[in-house]
Biopython code that builds the backbone (N, CA, C, O; Angstrom):
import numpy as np
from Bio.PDB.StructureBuilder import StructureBuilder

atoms = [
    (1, "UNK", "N", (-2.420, -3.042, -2.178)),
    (1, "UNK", "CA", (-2.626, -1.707, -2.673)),
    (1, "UNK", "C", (-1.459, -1.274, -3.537)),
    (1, "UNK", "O", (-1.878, -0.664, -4.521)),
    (2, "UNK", "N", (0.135, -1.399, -3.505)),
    (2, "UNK", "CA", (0.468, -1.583, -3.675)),
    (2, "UNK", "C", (1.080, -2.074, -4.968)),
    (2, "UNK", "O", (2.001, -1.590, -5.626)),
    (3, "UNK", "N", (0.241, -3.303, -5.199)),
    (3, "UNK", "CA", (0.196, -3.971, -6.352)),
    (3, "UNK", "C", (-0.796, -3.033, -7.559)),
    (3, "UNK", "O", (-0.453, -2.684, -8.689)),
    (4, "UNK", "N", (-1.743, -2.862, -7.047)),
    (4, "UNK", "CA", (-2.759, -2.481, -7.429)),
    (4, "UNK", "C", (-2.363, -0.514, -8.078)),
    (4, "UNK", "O", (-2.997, 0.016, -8.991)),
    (5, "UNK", "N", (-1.510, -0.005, -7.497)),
    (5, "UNK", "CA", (-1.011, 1.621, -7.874)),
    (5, "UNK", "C", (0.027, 1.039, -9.291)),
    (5, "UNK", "O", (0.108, 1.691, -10.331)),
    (6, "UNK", "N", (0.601, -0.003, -9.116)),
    (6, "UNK", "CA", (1.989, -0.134, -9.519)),
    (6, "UNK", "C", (1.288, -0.479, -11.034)),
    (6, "UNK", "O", (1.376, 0.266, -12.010)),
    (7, "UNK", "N", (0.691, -1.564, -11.005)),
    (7, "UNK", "CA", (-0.098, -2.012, -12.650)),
    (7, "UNK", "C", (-1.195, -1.187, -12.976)),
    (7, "UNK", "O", (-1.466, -1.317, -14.170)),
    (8, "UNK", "N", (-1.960, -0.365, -12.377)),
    (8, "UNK", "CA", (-3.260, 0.308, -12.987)),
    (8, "UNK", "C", (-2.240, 1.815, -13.234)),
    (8, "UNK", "O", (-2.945, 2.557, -13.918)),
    (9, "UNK", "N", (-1.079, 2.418, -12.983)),
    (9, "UNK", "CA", (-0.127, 3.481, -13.555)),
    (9, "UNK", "C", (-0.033, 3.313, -14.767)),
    (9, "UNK", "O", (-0.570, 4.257, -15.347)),
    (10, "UNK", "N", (0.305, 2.718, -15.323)),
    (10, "UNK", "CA", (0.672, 2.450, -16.723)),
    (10, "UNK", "C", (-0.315, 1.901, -17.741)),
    (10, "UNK", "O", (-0.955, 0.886, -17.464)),
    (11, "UNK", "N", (-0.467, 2.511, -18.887)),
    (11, "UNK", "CA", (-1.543, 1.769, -19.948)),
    (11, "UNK", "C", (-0.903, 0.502, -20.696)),
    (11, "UNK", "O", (-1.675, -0.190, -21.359)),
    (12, "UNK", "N", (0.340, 0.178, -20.642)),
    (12, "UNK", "CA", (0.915, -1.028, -21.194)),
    (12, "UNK", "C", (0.677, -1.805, -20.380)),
    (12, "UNK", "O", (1.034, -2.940, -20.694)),
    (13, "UNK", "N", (-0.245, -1.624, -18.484)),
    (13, "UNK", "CA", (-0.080, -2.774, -18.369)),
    (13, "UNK", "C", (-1.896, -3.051, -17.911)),
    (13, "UNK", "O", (-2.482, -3.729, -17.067)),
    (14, "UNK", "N", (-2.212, -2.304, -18.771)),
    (14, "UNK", "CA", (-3.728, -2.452, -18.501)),
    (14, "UNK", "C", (-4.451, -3.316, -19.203)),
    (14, "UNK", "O", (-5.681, -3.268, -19.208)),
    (15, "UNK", "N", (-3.787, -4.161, -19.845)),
    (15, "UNK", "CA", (-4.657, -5.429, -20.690)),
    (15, "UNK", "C", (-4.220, -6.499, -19.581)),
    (15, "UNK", "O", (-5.075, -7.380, -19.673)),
    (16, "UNK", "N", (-3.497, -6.784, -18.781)),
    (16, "UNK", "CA", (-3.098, -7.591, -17.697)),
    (16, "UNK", "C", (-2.932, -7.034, -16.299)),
    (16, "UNK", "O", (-2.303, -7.756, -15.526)),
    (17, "UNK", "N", (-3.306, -6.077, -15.916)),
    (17, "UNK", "CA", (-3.927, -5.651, -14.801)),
    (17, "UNK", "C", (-4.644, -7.269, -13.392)),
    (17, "UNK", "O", (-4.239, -7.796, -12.355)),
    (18, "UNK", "N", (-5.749, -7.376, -14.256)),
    (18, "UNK", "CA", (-6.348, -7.841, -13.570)),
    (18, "UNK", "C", (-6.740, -9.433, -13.741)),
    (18, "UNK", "O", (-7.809, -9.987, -13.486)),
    (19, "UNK", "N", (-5.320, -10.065, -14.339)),
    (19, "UNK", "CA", (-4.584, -11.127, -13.957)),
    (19, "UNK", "C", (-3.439, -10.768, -12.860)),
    (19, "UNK", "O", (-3.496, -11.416, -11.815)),
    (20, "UNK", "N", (-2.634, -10.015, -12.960)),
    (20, "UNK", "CA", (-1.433, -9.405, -11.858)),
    (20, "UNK", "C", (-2.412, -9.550, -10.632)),
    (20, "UNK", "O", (-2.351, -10.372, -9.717)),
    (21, "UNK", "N", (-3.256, -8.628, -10.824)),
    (21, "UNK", "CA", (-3.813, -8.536, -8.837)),
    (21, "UNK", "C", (-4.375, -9.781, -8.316)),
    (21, "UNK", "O", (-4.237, -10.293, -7.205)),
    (22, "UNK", "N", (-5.236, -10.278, -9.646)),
    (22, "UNK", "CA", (-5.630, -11.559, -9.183)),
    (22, "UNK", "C", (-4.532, -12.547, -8.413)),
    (22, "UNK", "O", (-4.621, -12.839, -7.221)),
    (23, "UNK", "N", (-3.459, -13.019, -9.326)),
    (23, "UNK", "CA", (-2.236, -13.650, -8.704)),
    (23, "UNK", "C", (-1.746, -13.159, -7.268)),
    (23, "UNK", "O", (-1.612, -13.879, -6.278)),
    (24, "UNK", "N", (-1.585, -12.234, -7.325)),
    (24, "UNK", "CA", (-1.532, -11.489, -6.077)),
    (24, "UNK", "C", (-1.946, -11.827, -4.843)),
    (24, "UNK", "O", (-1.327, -12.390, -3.940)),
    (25, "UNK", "N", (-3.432, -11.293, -4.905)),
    (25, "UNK", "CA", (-4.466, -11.808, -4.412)),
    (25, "UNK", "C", (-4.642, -13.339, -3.934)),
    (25, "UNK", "O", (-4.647, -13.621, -2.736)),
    (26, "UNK", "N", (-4.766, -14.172, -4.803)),
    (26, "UNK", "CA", (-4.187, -15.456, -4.490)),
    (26, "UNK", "C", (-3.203, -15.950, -3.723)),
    (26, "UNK", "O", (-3.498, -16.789, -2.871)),
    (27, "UNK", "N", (-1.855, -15.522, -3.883)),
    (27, "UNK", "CA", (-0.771, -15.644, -3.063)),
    (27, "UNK", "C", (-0.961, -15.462, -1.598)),
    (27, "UNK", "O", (-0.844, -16.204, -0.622)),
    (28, "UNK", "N", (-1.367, -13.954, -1.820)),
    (28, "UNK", "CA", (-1.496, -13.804, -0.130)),
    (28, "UNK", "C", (-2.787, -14.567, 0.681)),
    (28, "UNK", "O", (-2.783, -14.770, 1.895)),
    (29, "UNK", "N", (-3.482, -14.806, 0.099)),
    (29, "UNK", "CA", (-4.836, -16.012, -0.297)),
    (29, "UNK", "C", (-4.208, -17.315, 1.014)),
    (29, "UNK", "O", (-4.460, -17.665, 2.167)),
    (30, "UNK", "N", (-3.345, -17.625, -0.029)),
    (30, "UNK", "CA", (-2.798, -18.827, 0.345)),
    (30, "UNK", "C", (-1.522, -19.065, 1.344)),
    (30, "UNK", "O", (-1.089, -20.016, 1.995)),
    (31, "UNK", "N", (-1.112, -17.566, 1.100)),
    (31, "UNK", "CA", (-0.072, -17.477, 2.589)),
    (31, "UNK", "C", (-0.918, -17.332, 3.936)),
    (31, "UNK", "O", (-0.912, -18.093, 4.904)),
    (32, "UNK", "N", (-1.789, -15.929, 3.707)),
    (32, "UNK", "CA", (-2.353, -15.909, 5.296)),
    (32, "UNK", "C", (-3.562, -16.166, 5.910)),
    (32, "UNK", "O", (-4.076, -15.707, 6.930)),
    (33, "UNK", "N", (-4.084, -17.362, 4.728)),
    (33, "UNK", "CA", (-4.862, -17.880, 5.062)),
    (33, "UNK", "C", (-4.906, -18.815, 6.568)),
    (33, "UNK", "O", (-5.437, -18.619, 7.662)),
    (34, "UNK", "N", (-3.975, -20.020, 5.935)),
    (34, "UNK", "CA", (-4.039, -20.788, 6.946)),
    (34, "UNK", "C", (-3.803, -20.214, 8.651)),
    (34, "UNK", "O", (-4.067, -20.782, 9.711)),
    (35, "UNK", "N", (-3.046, -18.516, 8.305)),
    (35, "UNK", "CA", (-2.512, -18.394, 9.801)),
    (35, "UNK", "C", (-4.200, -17.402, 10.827)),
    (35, "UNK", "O", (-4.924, -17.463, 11.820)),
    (36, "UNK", "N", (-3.869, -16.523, 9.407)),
    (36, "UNK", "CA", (-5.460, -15.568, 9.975)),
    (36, "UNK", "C", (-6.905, -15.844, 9.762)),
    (36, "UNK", "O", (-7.825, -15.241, 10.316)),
    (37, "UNK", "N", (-7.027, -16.917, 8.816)),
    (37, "UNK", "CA", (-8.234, -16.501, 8.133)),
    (37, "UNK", "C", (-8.332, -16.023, 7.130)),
    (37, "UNK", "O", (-9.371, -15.984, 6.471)),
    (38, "UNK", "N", (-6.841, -15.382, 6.697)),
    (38, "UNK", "CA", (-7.136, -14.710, 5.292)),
    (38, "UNK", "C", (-7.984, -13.187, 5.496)),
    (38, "UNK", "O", (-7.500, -12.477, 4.614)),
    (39, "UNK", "N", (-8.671, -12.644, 5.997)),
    (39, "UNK", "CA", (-10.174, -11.729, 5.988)),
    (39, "UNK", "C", (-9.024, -10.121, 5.469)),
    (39, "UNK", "O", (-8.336, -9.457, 6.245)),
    (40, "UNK", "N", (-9.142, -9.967, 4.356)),
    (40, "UNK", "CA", (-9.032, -8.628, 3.660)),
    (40, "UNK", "C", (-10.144, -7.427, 3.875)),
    (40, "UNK", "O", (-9.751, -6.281, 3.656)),
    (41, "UNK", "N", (-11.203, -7.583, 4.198)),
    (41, "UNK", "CA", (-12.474, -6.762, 4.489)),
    (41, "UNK", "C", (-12.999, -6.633, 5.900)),
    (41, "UNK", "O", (-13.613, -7.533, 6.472)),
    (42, "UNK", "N", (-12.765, -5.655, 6.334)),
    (42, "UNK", "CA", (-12.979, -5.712, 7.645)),
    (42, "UNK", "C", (-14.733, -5.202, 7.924)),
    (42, "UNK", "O", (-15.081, -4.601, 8.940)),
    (43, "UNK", "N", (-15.483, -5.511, 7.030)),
    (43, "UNK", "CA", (-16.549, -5.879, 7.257)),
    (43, "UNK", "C", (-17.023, -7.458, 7.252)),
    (43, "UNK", "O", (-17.971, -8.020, 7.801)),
    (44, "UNK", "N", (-16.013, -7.912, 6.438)),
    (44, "UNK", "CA", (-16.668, -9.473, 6.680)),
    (44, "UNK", "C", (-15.856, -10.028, 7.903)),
    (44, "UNK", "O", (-16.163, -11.066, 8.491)),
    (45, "UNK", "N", (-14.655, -9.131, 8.265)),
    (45, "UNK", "CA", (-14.345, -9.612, 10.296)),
    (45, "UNK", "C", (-15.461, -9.236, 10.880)),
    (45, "UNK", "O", (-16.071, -10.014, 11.614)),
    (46, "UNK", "N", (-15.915, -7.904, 10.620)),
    (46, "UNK", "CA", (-17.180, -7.467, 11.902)),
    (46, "UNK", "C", (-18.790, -8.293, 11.811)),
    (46, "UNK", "O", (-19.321, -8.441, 12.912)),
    (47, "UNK", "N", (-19.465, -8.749, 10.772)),
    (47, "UNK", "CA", (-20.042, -9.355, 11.423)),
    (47, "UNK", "C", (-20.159, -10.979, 11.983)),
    (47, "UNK", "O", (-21.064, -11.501, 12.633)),
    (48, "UNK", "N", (-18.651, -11.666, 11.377)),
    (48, "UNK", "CA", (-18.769, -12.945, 12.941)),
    (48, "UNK", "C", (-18.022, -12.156, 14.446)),
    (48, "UNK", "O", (-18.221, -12.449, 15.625)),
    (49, "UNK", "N", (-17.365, -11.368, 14.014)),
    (49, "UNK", "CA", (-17.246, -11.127, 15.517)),
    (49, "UNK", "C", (-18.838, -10.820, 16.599)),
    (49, "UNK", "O", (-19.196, -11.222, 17.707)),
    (50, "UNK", "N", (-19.448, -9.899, 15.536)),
    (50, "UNK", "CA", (-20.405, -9.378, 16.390)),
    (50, "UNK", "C", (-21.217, -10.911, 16.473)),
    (50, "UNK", "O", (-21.407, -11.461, 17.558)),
    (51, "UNK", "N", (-21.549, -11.358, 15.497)),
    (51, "UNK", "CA", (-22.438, -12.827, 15.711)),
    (51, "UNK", "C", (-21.832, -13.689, 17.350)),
    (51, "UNK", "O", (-22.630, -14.025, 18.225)),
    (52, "UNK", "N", (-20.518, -13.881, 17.444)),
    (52, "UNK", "CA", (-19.642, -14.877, 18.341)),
    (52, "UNK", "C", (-19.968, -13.704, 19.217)),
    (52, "UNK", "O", (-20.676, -14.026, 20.171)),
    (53, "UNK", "N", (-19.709, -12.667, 19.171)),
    (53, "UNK", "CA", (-19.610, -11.400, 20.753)),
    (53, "UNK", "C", (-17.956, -11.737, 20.870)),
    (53, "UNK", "O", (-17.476, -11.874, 21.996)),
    (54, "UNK", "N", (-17.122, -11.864, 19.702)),
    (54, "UNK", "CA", (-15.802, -11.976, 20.689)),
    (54, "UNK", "C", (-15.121, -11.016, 19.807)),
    (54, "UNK", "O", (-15.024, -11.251, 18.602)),
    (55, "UNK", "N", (-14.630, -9.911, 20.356)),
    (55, "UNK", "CA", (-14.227, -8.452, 19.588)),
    (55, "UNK", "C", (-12.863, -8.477, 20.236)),
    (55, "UNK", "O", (-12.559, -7.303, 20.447)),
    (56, "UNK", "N", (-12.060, -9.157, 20.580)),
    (56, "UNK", "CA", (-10.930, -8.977, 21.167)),
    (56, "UNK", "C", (-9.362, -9.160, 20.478)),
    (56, "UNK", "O", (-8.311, -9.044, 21.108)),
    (57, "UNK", "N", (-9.504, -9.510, 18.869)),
    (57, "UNK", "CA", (-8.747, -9.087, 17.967)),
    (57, "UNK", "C", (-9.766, -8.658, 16.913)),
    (57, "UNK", "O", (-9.323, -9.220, 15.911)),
    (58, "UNK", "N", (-10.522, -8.206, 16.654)),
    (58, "UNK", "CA", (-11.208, -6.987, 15.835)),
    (58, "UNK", "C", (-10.678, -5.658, 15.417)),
    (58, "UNK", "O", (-11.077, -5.104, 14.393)),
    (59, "UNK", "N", (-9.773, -5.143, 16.215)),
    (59, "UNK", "CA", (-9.333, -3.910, 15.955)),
    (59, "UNK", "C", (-8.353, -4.379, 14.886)),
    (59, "UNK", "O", (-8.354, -3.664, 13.883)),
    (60, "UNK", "N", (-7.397, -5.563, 14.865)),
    (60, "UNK", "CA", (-6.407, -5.698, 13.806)),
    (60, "UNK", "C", (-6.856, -5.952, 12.268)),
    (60, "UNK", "O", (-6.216, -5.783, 11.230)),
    (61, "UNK", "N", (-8.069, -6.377, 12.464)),
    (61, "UNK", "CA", (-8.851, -6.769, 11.075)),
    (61, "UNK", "C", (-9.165, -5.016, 10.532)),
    (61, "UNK", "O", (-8.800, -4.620, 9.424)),
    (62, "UNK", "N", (-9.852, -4.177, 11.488)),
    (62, "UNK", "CA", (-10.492, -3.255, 11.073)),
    (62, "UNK", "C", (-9.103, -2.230, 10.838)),
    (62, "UNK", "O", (-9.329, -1.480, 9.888)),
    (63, "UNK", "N", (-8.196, -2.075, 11.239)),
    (63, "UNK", "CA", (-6.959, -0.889, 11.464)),
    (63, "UNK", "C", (-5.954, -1.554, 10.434)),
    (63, "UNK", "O", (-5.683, -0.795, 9.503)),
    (64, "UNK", "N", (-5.419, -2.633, 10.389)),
    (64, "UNK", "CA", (-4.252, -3.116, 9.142)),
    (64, "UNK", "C", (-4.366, -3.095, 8.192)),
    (64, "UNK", "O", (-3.404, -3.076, 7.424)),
    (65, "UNK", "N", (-6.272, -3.086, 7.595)),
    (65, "UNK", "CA", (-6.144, -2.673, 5.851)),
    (65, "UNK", "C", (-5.700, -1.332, 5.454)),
    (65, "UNK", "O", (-4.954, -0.954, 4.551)),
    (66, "UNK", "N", (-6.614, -0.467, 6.726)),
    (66, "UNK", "CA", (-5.910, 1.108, 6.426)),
    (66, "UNK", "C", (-4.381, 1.641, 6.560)),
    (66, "UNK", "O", (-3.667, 2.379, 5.880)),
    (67, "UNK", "N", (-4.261, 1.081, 7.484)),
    (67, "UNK", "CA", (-3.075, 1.432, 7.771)),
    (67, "UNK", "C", (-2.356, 0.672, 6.608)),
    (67, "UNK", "O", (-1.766, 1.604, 6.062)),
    (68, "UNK", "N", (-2.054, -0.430, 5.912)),
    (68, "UNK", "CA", (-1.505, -1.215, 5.080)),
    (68, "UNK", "C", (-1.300, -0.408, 3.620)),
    (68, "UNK", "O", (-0.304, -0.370, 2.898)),
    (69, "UNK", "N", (-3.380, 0.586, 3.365)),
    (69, "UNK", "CA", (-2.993, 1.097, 2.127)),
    (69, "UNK", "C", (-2.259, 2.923, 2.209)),
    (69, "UNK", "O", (-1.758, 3.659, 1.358)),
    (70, "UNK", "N", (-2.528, 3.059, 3.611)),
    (70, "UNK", "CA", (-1.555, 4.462, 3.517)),
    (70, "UNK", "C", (0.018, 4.263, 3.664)),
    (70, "UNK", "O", (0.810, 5.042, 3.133)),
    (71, "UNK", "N", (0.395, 3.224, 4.380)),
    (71, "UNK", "CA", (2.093, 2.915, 4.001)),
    (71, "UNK", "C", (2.238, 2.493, 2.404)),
    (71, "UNK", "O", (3.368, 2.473, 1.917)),
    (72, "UNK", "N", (1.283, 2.213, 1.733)),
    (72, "UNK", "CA", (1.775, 1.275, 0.377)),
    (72, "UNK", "C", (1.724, 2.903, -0.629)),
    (72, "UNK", "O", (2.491, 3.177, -1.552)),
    (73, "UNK", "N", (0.693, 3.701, -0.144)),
    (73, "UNK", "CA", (0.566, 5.175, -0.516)),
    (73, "UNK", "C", (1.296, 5.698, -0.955)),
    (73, "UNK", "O", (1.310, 6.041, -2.137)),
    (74, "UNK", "N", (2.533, 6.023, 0.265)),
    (74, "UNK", "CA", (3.573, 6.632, 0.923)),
    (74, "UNK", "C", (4.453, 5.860, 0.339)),
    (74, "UNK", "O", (5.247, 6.372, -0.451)),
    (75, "UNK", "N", (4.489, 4.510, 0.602)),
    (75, "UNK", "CA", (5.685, 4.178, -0.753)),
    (75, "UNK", "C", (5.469, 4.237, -1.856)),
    (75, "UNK", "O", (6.596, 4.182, -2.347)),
    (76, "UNK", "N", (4.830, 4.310, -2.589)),
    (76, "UNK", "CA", (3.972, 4.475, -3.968)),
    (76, "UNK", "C", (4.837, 5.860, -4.114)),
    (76, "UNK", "O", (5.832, 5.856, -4.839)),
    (77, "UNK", "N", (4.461, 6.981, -3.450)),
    (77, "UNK", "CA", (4.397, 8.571, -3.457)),
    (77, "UNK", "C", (6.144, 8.793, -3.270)),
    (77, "UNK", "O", (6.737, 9.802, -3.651)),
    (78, "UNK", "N", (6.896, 7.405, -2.483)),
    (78, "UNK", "CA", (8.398, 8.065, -2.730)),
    (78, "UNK", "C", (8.800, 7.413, -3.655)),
    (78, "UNK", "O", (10.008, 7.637, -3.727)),
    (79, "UNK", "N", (8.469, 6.653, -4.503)),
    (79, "UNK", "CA", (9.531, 5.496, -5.936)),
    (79, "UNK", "C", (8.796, 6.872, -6.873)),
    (79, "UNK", "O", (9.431, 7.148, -7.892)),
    (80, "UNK", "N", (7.822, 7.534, -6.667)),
    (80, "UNK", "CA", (7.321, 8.298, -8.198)),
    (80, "UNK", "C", (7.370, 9.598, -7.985)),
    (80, "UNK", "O", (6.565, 10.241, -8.658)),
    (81, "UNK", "N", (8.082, 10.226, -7.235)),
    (81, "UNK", "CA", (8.382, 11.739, -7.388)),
    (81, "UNK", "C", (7.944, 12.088, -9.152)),
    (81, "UNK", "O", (8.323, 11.431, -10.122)),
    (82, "UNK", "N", (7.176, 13.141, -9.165)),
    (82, "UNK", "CA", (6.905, 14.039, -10.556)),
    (82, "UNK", "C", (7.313, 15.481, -9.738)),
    (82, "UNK", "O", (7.060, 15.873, -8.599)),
    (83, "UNK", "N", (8.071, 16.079, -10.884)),
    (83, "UNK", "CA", (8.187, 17.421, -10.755)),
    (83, "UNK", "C", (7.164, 18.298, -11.179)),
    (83, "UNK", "O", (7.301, 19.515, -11.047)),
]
sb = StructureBuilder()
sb.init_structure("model")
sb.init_model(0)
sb.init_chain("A")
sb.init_seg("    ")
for serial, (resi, resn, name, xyz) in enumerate(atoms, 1):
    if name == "N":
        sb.init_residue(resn, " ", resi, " ")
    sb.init_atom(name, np.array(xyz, "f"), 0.0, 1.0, " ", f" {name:<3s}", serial, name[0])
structure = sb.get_structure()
């Protein structure tokens, strides 16, 4: 999210926007994949959980994207003070 406030702010960087997130995207792709699964959408966690019946890390899939884009918010909201 993060990534995503920082390059879509600016019109100089809107012809490469969406190579930046892509890369991005990728990276973390390939970092937390192998450990989590990777799953960014906590709709595509909820339905194998519900398919398997095993909901017993479900809440971290469904609670860390939100929570992830209101801290990235909040830092976003203190590097850009406007008067």
């Amino acid at each position: 999210m993060l990534t995503i406030l920082g390059v879509t702010s600016k019109k100089e960087f809107s012809y490469i926007a969406g190579l930046i997130i892509r890369l991005v995207v990728t990276g973390i792709i390939l970092f937390s994949g192998p450990i989590s699964g990777g799953s960014f959408n906590p709709a595509r966690s909820l339905a194998p959980a519900i398919v398997s019946g095993n909901f017993i890390a479900l809440w971290v899939y469904i609670t860390a994207p939100t929570l992830g884009a209101i801290v990235a918010m909040l830092i976003w909201n203190s590097f850009n003070k406007t008067e």
